[in-house]
C-alpha positions as CSV (number, residue, x, y, z in Angstrom):
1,X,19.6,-4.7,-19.9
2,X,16.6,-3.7,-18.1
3,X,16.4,-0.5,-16.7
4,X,14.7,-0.1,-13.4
5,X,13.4,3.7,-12.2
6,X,12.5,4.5,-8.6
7,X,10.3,7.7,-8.2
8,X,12.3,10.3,-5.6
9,X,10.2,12.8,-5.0
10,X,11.5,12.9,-1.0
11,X,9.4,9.8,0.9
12,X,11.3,8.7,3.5
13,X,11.5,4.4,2.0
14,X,13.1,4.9,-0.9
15,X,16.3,3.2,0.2
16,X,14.4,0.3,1.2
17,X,12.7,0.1,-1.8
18,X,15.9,0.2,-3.6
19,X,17.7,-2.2,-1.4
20,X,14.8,-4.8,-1.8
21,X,15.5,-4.8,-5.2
22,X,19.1,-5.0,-5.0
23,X,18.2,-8.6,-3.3
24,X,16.8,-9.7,-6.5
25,X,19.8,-8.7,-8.4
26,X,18.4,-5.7,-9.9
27,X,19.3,-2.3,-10.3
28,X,17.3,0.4,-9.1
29,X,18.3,4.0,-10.0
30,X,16.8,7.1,-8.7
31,X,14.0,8.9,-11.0
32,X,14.2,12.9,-9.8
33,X,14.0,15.0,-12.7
34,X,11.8,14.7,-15.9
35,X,14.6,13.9,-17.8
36,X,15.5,10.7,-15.9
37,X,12.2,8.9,-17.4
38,X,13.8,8.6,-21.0
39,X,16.4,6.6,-19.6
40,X,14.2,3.8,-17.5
41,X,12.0,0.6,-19.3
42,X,9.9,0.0,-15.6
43,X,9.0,2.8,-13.7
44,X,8.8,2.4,-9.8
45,X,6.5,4.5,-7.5
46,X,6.7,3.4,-3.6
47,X,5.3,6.1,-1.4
48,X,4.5,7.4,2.2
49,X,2.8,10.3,3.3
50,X,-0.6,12.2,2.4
51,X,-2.4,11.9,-0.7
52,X,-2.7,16.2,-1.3
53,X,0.8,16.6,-0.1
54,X,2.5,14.1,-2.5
55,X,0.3,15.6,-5.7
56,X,1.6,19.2,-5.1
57,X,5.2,18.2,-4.0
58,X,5.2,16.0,-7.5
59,X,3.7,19.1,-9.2
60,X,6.7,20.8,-7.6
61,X,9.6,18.9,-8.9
62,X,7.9,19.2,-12.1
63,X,7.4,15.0,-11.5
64,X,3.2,15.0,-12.2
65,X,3.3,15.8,-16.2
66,X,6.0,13.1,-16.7
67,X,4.2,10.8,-14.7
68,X,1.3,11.1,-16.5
69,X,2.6,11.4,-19.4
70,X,4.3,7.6,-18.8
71,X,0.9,6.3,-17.5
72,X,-1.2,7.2,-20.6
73,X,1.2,5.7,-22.8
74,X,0.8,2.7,-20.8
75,X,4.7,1.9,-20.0
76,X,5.5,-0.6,-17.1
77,X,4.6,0.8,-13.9
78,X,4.7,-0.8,-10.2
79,X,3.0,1.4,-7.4
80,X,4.0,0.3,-4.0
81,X,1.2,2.0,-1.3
82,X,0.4,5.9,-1.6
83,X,1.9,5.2,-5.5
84,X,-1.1,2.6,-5.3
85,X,-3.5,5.3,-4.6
86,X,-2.5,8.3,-6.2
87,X,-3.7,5.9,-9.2
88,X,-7.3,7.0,-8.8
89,X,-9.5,9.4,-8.8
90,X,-9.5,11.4,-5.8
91,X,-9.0,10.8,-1.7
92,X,-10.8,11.8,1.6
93,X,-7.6,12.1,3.0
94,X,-7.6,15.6,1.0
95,X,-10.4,17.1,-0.9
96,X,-10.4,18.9,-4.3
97,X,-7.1,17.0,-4.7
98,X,-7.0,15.3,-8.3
99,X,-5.4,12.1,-8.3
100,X,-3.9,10.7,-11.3
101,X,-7.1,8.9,-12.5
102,X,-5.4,6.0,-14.4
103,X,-8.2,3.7,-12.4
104,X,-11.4,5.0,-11.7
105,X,-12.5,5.1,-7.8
106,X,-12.2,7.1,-4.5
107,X,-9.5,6.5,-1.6
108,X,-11.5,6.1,1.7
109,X,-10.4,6.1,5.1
110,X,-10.9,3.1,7.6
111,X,-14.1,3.7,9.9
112,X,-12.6,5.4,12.6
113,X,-15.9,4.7,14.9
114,X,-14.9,1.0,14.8
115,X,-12.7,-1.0,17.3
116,X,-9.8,-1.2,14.4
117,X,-6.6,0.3,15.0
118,X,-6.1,3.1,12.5
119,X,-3.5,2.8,10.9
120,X,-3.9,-0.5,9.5
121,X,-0.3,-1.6,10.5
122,X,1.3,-5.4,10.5
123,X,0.9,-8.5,8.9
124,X,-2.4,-9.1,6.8
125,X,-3.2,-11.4,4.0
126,X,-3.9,-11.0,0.0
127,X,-6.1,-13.0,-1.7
128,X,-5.0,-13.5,-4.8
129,X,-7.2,-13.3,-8.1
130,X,-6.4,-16.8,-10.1
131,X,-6.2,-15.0,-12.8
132,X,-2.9,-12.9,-12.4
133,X,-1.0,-15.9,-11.1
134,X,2.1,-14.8,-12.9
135,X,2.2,-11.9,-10.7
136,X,2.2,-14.2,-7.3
137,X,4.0,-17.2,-9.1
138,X,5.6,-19.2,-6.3
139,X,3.7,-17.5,-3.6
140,X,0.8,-19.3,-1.4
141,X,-3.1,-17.8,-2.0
142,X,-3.4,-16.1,0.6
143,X,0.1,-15.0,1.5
144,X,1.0,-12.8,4.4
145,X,2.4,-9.5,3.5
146,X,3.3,-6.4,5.5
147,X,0.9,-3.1,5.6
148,X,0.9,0.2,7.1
149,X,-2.0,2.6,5.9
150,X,-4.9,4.4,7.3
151,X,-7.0,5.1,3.6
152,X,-7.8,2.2,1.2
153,X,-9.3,2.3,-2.7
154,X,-12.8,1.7,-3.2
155,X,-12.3,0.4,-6.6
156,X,-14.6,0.6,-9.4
157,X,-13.8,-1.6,-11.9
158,X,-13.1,-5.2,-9.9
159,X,-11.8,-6.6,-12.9
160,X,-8.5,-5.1,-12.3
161,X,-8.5,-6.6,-8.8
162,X,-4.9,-8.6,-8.3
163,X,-6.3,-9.0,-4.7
164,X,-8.1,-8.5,-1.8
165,X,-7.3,-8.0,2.3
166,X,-9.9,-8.2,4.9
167,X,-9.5,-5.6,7.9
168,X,-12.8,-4.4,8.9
169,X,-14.0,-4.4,5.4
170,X,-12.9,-6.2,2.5
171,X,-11.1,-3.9,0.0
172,X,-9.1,-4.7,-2.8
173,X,-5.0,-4.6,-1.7
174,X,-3.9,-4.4,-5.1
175,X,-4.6,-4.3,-9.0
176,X,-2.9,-5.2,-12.2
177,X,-3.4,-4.8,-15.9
178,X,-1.4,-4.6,-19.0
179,X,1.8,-2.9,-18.0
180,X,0.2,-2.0,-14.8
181,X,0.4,-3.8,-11.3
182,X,0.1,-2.1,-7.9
183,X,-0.4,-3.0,-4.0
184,X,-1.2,-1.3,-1.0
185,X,1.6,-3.3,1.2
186,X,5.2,-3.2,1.3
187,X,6.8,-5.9,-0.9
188,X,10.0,-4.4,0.3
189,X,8.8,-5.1,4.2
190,X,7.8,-8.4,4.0
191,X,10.5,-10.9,3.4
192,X,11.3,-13.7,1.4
193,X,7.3,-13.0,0.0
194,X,7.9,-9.9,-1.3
195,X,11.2,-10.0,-2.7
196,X,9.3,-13.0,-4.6
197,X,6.7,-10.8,-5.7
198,X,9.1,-8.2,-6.9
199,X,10.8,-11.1,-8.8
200,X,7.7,-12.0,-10.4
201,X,6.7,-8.2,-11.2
202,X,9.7,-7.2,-12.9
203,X,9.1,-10.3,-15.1
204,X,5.6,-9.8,-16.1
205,X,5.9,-5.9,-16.4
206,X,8.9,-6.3,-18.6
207,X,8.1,-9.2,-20.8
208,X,7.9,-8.5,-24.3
């Protein structure tokens, strides 16, 4: 049976995350110590907080090697928001931080000199890429899903992009690859829509 691994390295959603899953009939077991990655097949990172603060409390918990380590060897990872952007380079949420570089680009903040409400927080649409249909199976293009964030990726590569969300700008709300998918929203806040796109990532990221 699949093993399912949610990153605890303190955020505050974890339960949610985990209780979203349990509505899918799947297991998800808390992933706290470096030794709790040999015994998980899909690795789970949801997040909230700041970009610098979440690097050095990973670091602390001795979380950041392992977590790279399991990135590089390109095992089945889902990022849910901040475990969305830790993916790239680096953030202007919090200089001279090093992110984990797996996609190449640079979290920026929403223009604080426009009329948006900062942080980006509600009910929004993704776009989906025709291309990664397995990953939004069932689900209408777009499909309204739930956000709360104040810093988006400026993503290099657009290949990867699984989708994109207008707000302001137009920035890509989420990417996948092999073994790889990851969103800004919250699968686990937005209902029957996320739980299906749960479904579907599990499927895809655990195929063989």
């Amino acid at each position: 049976m699949m093993k399912l691994g949610v990153l605890d390295y303190g955020a505050g959603n974890l339960r949610s995350v985990q209780n979203a899953f349990e509505g899918i009939q799947t297991h998800a077991q808390l992933v706290s110590k470096p030794a709790d990655f040999d015994g998980i097949d899909l690795l789970v990172f949801p997040g909230q907080g700041a970009f610098g603060d979440s690097v050095r409390i990973l670091k602390e918990r001795s979380l950041w090697q392992p977590l790279k380590d399991w990135l590089a060897a390109r095992k089945p990872y889902l990022g849910i928001c901040l475990g969305y952007q830790l993916l790239f380079e680096s953030s202007e949420e919090s200089p001279g931080v090093e992110g984990l570089g797996v996609a190449k680009g640079f979290v920026r903040k929403f223009d604080a000199t426009s009329d948006l409400k900062i942080p980006h927080m509600g009910w929004n649409v993704a776009h989906w890429a025709p291309e990664h249909n397995a990953v939004w199976s069932g689900l209408p293009n777009p499909t309204h899903v739930y956000f709360v964030h104040s810093y988006y990726p400026e993503v290099n590569d657009t290949s990867l992009a699984l989708c994109r969300t207008d707000y302001g700008t137009s920035f890509i709300s989420g990417i996948a690859r092999d073994n790889l998918i990851a969103v800004q929203f919250h699968p686990e806040k937005s209902q029957e829509a996320g739980l299906t796109l749960l479904r579907n990532a599990v499927q895809v990221l655990t195929k063989a």
